[in-house]
C-alpha positions in Angstrom: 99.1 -127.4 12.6 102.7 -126.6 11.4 102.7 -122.8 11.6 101.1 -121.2 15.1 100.9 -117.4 15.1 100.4 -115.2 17.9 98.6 -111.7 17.6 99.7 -109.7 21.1 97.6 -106.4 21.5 99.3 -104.1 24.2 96.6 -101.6 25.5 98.1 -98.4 27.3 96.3 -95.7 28.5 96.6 -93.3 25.3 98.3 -95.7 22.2 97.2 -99.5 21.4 100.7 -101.7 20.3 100.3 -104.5 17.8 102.6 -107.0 17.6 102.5 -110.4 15.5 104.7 -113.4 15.4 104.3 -115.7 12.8 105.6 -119.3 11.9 107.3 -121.7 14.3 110.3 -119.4 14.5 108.2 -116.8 16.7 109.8 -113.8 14.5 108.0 -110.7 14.6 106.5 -110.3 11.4 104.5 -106.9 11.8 104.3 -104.1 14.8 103.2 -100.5 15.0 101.7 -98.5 18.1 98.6 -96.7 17.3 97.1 -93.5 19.0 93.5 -93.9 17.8 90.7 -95.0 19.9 90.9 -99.2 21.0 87.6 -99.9 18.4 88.9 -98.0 15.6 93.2 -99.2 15.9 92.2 -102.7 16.5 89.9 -102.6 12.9 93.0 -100.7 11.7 95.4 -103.5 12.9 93.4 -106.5 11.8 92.8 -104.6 8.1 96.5 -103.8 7.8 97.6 -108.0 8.5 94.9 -109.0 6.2 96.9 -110.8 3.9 99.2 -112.3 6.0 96.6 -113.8 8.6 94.7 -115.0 5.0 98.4 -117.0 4.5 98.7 -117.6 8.3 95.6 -117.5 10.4 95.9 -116.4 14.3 96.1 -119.2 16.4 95.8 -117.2 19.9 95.7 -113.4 20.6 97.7 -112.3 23.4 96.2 -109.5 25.8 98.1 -107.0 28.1 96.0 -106.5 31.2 97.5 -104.1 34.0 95.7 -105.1 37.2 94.2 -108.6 37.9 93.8 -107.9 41.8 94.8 -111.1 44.0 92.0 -113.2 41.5 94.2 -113.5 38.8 97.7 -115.2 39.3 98.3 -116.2 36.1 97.5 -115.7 32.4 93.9 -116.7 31.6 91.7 -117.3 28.6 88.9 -114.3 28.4 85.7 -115.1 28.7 82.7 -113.2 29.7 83.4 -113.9 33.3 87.1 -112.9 33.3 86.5 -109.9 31.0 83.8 -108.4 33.7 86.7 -109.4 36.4 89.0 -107.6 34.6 86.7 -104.3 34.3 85.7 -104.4 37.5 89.1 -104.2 38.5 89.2 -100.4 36.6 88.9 -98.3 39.9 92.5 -99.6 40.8 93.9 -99.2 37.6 91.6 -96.3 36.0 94.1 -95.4 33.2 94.5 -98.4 32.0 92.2 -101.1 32.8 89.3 -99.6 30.9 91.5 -99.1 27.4 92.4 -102.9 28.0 88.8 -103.7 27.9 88.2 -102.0 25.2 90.9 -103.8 23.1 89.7 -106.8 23.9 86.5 -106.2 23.1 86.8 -105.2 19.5 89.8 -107.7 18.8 87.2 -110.5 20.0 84.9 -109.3 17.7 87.9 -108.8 14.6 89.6 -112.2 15.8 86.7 -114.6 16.4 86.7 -118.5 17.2 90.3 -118.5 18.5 91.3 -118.4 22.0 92.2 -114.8 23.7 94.5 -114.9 26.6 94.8 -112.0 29.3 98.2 -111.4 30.4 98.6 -109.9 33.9 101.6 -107.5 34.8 100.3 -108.3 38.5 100.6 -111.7 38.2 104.5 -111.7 38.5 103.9 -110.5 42.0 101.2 -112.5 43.1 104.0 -114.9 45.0 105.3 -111.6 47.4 106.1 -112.8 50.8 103.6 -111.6 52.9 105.9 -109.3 54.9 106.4 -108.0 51.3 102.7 -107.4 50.1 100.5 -106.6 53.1 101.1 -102.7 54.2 101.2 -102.1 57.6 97.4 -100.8 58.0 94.8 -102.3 60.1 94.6 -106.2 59.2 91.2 -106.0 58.3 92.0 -103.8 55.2 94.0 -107.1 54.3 91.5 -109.1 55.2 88.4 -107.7 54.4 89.3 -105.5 51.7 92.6 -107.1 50.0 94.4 -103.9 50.6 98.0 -104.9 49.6 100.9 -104.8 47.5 100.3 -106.1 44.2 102.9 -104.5 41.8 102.7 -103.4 38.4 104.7 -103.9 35.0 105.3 -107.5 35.4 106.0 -108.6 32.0 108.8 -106.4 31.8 110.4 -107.3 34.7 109.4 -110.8 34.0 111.1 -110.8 30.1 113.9 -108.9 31.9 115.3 -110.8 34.5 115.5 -113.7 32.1 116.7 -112.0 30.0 119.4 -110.7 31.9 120.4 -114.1 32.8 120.4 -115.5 29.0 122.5 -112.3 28.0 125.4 -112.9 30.8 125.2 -116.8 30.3 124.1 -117.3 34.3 122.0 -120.0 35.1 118.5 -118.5 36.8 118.7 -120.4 39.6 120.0 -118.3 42.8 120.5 -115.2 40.3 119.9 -111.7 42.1 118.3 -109.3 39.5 117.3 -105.9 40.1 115.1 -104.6 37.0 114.5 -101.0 36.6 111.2 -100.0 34.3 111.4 -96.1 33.1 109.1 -95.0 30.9 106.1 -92.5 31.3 105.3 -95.2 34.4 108.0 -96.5 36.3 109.0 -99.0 38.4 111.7 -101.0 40.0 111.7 -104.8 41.0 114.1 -107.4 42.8 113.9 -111.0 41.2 115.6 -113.9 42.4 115.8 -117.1 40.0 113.3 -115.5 37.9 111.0 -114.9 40.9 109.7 -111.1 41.9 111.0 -110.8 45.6 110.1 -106.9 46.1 109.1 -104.5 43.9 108.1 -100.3 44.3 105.1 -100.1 43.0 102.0 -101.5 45.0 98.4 -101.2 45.1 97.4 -98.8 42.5 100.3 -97.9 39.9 100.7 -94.4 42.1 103.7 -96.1 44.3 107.0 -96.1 44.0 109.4 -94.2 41.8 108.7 -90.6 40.3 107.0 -90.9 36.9 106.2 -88.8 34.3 102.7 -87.7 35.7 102.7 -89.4 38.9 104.6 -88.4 41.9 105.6 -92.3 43.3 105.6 -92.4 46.8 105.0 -89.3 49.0 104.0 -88.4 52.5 100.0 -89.2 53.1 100.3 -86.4 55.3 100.5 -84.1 52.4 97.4 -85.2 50.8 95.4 -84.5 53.9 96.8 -81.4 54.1 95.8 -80.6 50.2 92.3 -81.8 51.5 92.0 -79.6 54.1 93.9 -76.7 54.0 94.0 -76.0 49.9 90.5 -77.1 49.5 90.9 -80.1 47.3 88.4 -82.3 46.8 88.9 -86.1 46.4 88.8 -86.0 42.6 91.1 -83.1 42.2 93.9 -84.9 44.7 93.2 -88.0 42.5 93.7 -86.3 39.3 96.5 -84.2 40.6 98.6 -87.3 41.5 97.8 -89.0 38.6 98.0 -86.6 35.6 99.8 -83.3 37.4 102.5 -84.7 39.2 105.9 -86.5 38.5 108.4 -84.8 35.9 105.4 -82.8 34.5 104.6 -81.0 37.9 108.2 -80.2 38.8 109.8 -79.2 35.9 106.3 -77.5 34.5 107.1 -78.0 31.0 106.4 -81.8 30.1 106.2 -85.4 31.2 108.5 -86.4 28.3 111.7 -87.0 29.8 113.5 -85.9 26.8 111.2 -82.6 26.6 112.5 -82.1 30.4 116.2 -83.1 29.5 116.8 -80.6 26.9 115.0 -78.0 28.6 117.6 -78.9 31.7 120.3 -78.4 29.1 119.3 -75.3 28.2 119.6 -74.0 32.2 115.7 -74.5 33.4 116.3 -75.0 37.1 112.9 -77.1 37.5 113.9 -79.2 34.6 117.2 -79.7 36.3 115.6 -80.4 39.7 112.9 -82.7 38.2 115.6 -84.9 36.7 117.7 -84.8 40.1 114.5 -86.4 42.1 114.1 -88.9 39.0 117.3 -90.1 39.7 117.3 -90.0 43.1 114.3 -92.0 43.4 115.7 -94.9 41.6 119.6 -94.8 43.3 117.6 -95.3 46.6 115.0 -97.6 45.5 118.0 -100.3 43.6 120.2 -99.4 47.1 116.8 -101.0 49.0 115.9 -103.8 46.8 119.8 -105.0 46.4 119.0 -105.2 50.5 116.3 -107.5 50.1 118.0 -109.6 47.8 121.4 -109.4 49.8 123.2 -108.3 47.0 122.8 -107.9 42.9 124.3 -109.8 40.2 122.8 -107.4 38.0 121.4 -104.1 37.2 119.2 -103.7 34.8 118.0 -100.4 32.9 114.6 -100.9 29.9 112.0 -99.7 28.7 112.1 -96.1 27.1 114.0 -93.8 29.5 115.8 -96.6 30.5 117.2 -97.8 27.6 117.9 -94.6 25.9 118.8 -92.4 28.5 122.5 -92.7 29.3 122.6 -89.6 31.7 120.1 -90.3 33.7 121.9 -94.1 34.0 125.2 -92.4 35.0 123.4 -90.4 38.0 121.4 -93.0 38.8 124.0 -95.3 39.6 126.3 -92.4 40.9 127.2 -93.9 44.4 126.0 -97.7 44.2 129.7 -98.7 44.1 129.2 -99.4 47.1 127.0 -102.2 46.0 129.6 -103.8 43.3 127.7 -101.6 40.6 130.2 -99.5 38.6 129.0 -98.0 35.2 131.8 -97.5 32.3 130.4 -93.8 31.0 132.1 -94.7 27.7 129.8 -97.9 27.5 127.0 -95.9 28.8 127.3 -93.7 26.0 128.4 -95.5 23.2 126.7 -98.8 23.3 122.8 -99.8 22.7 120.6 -102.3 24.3 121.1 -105.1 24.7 124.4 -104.1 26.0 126.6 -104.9 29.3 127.6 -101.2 30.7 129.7 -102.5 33.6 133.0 -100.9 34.5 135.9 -103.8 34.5 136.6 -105.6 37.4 134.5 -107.9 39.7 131.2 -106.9 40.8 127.1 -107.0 39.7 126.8 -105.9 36.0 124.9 -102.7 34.8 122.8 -103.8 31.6 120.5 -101.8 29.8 118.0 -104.6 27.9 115.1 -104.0 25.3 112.3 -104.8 27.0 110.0 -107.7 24.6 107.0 -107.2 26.8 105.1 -108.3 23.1 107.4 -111.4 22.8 106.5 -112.4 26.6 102.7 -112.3 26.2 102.7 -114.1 22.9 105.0 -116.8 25.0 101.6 -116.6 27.5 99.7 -116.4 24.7 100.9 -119.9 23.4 100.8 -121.3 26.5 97.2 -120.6 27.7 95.6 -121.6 24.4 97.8 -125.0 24.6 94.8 -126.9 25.2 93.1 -125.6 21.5 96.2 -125.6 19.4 99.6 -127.5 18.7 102.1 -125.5 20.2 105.3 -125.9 19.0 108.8 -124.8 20.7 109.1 -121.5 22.2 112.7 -119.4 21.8 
């Protein structure tokens, strides 16, 4: 077969993203990010690409699957089995698990008779060192239950820390990469030689760094204290912290960062205050995972705060000099990803990279149908 494409469907939990790469070059050749519900974007999708997939049939489809638990370690082709695994697997991952099923679903029954492939963000994490992924709670939750860290946005961290590497020239091996995911869900991840060493988030996408409707990490004190002295019931706590917290419950205005930012311009002390915890949250969460990778060759800033949001990289990185990180503010401001921020002199660089979550999964994609297509060379 001399041209393999790759269709990659990226499921969130309110817009589907289509991506397709065509031809032995891997060049996108079509993309758009959809709001309607997964049955009716995926028919608009696969109607919109007619033509070209009538020039240039699919070859694999490429999946985007939040949680795969500690079953899934690696990319896997879907079949019944694995797509009742993966829905199963919805309570941890309730926003969105279920839209992923969906997806797959309808783009099984749009795409037939060619191999789908799920694509774990847990699976970069799998590998944790146990001091790394088992909380300390009673064994048994381990155990029994498997209670434990399992981490979450993996094929951005994943595309990232290569990428980093490729964009300074540095060979992988023994390179020390902290990657820093902020978006509406955020997260922060150490990587050494391409390898997830520590990460923030852990066994439900609630951990970690403040997000735009989630809080991150927070005393568990409090939510026994919301239990029993506000009278919240187990549903409310869970919607609270998943939908009413983060930017949106401290500024009270929005869980768009850029809603929040101009509304901080503009002298709204929450807004102000909400993007002080943002970037405190992620100053002391790259300050703890530089310490677990003793030391950083690199800092790393995606997805859509993080690549577009050059204030809240300047107070972010406001006092990791002491790590080797200096950020040049006329870099930070001027330049676009992919782009080296870094103040002159010696030290870890400060990049802010594009994240190609669709261009990692089609790479998955490829790889996990190998045994039903002729797969070329990947870039």
């Amino acid at each position: 077969m001399d041209a393999v494409s790759v269709l990659v469907f990226n499921a969130g939990s309110s817009t589907i993203k289509f991506s397709l790469f065509a031809g032995r070059s891997m060049e996108l050749s079509a993309g758009e990010t959809l709001e309607d519900p997964p049955a009716d974007a995926v028919e608009k999708i696969v109607s919109s690409i007619r033509d070209v997939l009538a020039e240039d049939p699919v070859s694999a489809v490429g999946h985007r699957v939040v949680h795969g638990g500690g079953r899934f370690k690696e990319s896997v082709r879907i079949d019944d089995r694995v797509l009742g695994e993966i829905s199963g697997l919805s309570k941890l991952a309730p926003l969105h698990n279920p839209p992923a099923v969906d997806t797959i679903v309808a783009a099984q029954r749009a795409v037939p008779d060619v191999p789908h492939i799920a694509v774990f963000d847990t699976a970069y994490f799998s590998d944790l060192p146990p001091e790394r992924h088992v909380y300390p709670l009673p064994y048994e939750w381990y155990e029994k239950h498997g209670i434990r860290r399992f981490g979450f946005h993996g094929i951005s961290h994943a595309y990232c820390a290569g990428r980093a590497a490729e964009f300074l020239g540095r060979p992988s091996g023994g390179f020390r990469v902290v990657t820093c995911h902020l978006g509406n869900g955020c997260s922060a991840t150490a990587s050494l030689g391409a390898k997830a060493v520590a990460t923030t988030m852990g066994f439900t996408p609630l951990e970690g760094l403040m997000m735009g409707t989630r809080a991150g990490s927070v005393d568990p004190g409090i939510l026994f204290y919301a239990m029993e002295r506000m009278g919240l019931s187990p549903r409310e706590l869970e919607q609270t912290l998943l939908r009413g917290s983060g930017l949106l419950g401290v500024s009270g205005i929005s869980s768009d960062f850029r809603t929040v930012r101009e509304a901080a311009r503009e002298g709204n002390m929450r807004a102000r205050l909400a993007l002080a915890i943002y970037a405190e949250s992620v100053r002391t969460a790259v300050g703890g995972l530089a310490a677990a990778l003793g030391g950083v060759d690199a800092l790393v800033f995606t997805a859509g705060v993080g690549e577009n949001a050059a204030e809240l990289r300047e107070e972010a990185c406001r006092g990791l000099e002491c790590l080797g990180l200096r950020l040049d503010p006329g870099r930070n401001r001027a330049l676009r990803p992919d782009a080296d921020l870094s103040g002159d002199g010696p030290g870890g660089r400060i990049l802010a990279l594009r994240t190609r979550e669709d261009l990692h999964i089609a790479r998955e994609a490829l790889e996990g149908a190998a045994g039903f297509i002729s797969r070329p060379g990947l870039p």
